[in-house]
C-alpha positions in Angstrom: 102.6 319.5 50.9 101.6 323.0 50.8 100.3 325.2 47.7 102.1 328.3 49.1 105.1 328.9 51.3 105.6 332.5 53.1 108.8 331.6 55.2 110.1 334.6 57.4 110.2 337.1 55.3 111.3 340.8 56.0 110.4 343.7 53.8 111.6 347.2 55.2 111.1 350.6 53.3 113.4 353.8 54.6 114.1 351.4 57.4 110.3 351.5 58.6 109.5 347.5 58.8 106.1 346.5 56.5 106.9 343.0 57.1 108.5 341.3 60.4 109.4 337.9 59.9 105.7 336.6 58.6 105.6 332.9 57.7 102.4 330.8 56.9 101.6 328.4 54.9 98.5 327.8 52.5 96.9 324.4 51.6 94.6 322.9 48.8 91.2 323.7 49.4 91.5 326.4 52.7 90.9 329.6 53.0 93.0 331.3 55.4 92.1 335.2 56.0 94.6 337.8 57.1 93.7 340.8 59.2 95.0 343.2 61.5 94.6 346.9 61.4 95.4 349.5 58.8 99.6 349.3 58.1 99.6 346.0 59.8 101.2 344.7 56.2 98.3 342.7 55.0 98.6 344.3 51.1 102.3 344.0 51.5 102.0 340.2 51.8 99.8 340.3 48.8 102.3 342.7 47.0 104.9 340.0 47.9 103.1 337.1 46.8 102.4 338.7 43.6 105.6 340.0 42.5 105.2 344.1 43.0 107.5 344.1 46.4 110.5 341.7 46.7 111.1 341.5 50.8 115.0 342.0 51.7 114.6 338.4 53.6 113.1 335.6 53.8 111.5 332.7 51.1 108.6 332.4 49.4 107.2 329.0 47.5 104.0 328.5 45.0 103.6 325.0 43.8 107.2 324.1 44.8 109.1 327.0 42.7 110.8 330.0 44.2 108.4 333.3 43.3 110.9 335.9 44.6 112.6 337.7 41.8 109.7 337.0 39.5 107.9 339.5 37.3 103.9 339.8 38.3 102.8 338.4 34.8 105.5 335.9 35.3 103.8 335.1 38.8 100.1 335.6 37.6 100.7 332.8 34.6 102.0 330.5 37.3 99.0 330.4 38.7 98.4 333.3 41.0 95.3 335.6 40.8 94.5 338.8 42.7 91.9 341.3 43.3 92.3 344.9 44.8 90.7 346.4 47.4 89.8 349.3 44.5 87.7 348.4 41.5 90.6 347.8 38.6 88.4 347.4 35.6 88.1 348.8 32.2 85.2 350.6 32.7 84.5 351.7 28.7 84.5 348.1 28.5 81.1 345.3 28.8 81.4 342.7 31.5 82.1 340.3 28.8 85.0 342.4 27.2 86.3 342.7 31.1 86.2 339.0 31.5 88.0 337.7 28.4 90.8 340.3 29.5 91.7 337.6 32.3 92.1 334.7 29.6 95.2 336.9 28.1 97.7 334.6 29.3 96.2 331.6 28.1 96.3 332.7 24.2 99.2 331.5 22.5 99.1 333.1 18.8 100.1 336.1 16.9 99.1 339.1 15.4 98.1 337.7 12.2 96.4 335.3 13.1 94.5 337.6 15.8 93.4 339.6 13.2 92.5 337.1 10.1 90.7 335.2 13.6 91.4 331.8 11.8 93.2 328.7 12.9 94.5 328.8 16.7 93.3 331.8 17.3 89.9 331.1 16.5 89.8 328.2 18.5 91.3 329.7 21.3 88.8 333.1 21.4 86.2 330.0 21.3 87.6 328.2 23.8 87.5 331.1 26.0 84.6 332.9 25.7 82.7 329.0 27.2 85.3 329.6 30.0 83.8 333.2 30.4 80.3 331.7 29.9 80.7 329.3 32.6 82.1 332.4 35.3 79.0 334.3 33.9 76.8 331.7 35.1 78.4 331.0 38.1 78.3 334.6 39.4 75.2 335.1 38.4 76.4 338.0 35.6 74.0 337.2 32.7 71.8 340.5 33.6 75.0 342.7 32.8 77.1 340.8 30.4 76.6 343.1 27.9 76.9 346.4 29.9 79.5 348.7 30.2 81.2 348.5 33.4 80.5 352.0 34.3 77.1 351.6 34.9 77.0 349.0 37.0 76.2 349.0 40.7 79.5 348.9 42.9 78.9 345.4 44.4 78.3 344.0 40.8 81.9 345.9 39.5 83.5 344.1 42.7 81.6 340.6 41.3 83.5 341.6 37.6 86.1 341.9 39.2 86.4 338.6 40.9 85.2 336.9 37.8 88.0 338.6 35.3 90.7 337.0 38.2 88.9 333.4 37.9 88.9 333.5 34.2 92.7 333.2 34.5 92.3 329.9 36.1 94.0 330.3 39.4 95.6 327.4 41.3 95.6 330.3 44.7 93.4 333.1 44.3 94.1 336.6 46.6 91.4 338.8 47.5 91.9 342.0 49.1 88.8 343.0 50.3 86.5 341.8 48.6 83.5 343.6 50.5 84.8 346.7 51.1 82.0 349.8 50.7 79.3 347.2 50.1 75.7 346.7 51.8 75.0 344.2 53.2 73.1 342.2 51.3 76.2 342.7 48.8 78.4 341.3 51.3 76.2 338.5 51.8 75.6 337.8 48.0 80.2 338.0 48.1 80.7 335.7 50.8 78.8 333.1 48.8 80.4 333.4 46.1 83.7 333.4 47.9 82.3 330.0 49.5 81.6 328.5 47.1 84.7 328.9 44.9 86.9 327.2 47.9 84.3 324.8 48.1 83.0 323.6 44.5 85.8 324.8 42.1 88.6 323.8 44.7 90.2 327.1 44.9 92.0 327.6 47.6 91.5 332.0 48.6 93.9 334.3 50.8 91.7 336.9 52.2 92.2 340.2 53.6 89.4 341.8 55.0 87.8 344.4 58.0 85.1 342.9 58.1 85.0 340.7 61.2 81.9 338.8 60.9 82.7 338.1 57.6 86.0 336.8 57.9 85.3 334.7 61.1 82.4 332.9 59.6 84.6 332.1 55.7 88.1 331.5 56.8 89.5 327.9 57.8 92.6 329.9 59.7 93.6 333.3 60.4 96.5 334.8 60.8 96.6 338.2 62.9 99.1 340.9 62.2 100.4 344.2 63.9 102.6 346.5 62.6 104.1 343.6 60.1 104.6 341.5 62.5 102.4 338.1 62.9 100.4 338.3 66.4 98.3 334.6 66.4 97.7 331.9 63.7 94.9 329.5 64.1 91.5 328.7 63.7 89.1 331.8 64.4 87.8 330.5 67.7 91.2 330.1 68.8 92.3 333.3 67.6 89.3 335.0 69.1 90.1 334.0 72.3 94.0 334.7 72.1 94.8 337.8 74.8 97.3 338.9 72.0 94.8 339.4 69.7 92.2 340.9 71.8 94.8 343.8 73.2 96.2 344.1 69.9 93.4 344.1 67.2 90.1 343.1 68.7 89.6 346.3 71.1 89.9 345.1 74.6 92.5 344.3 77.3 93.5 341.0 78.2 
């Protein structure tokens, strides 16, 4: 059974088509990478998946439940985590402070009790600051946990980032570009990490990316889009050999 249903979907704005009839699917433990060129509707999936763009047709399941007509939080406590191609932190804020903002969701107490910090709310602070602890360590953070975000290097912000999505505890985690304006030992230092969350925590990622090399050597399928509509879906050898692709993404004439 799949983790995530995208069924023929349509999303039009001022008649202009963002999304033409798009359908995948997304299973545990794959990373399947969109890409196509800029206004191909790659952020508009995401959008849709996330709960910031209902589409005027089509279905969309996560874990077996209907996400259309959900509010994001609604959709992000489900289980659905994002990143954005822009660095959206708090950047008065430490790494640490940034981190524990993804555990939000998770806390399940008051007012009172957030301010006296006894009973549930103690133990659940406690409870998430190891769960913070343990994404510290595995991104490799310790250096800046205590540093506001603002004076980090770009490539560690995009590595906060990431880390504040996986302290929500995603079942499907989205990434939107995850690389984008980094060097390239950066990129390397992301695509490990991006590696090795499909491959030792079991998370299965949707990535949208430019980068070519990067998203042919990480992604178990790929689907190709062009001006919102879906061009080729397989595995990237298959896809780089598809004439579609090739005349409409990849540069070259089939």
């Amino acid at each position: 059974m799949a983790l995530l249903t995208f069924e023929d979907v349509h999303l039009s704005f001022a008649g202009v088509k963002a999304i033409d009839g798009v359908s995948f699917e997304v299973h545990q433990a794959e990373l399947l990478a969109l890409i196509g060129p800029n206004g191909a509707g790659k952020t508009s999936i995401f959008n849709v998946l996330s709960g910031v763009y209902r589409p005027q047709r089509g279905r969309v399941t996560f874990l077996g439940e209907d996400v259309l007509g959900r509010r994001p939080h609604e959709i992000a406590a489900m289980g659905l985590a994002r990143t954005f191609q822009n660095v959206e932190l708090f950047h008065n804020l430490t790494v640490l402070d940034n981190l524990m903002l993804g555990r939000h969701h998770h806390f399940r107490y008051g007012a009172l009790s957030a301010l006296a910090w006894y009973g549930r709310a103690r133990r659940a602070e406690l409870a998430a600051r190891a769960r913070i602890e343990d994404i510290i360590d595995f991104l490799e953070l310790e250096a800046w946990r205590r540093h506001p975000v603002r004076l980090l290097p770009y490539g560690i912000q995009k590595r906060v980032e990431l880390g504040r999505a996986l302290a929500m505890e995603p079942r499907l985690l989205l990434l939107d570009e995850p690389v984008a304006g980094m060097n390239l030992e950066e990129t390397e230092d992301m695509a490990r990490f991006v590696l090795d969350i499909r491959d030792e925590l079991g998370i299965p990622v949707v990535l949208v990316d430019h980068d070519m090399a990067l998203v042919m050597d990480l992604a178990d399928r790929v689907l190709v889009l062009d001006f919102g509509r879906p061009v080729a879906l397989g595995d990237p050898a298959e896809v780089q050999q598809d004439p579609a692709v090739i005349e409409a993404y990849l540069g070259g004439t089939a």
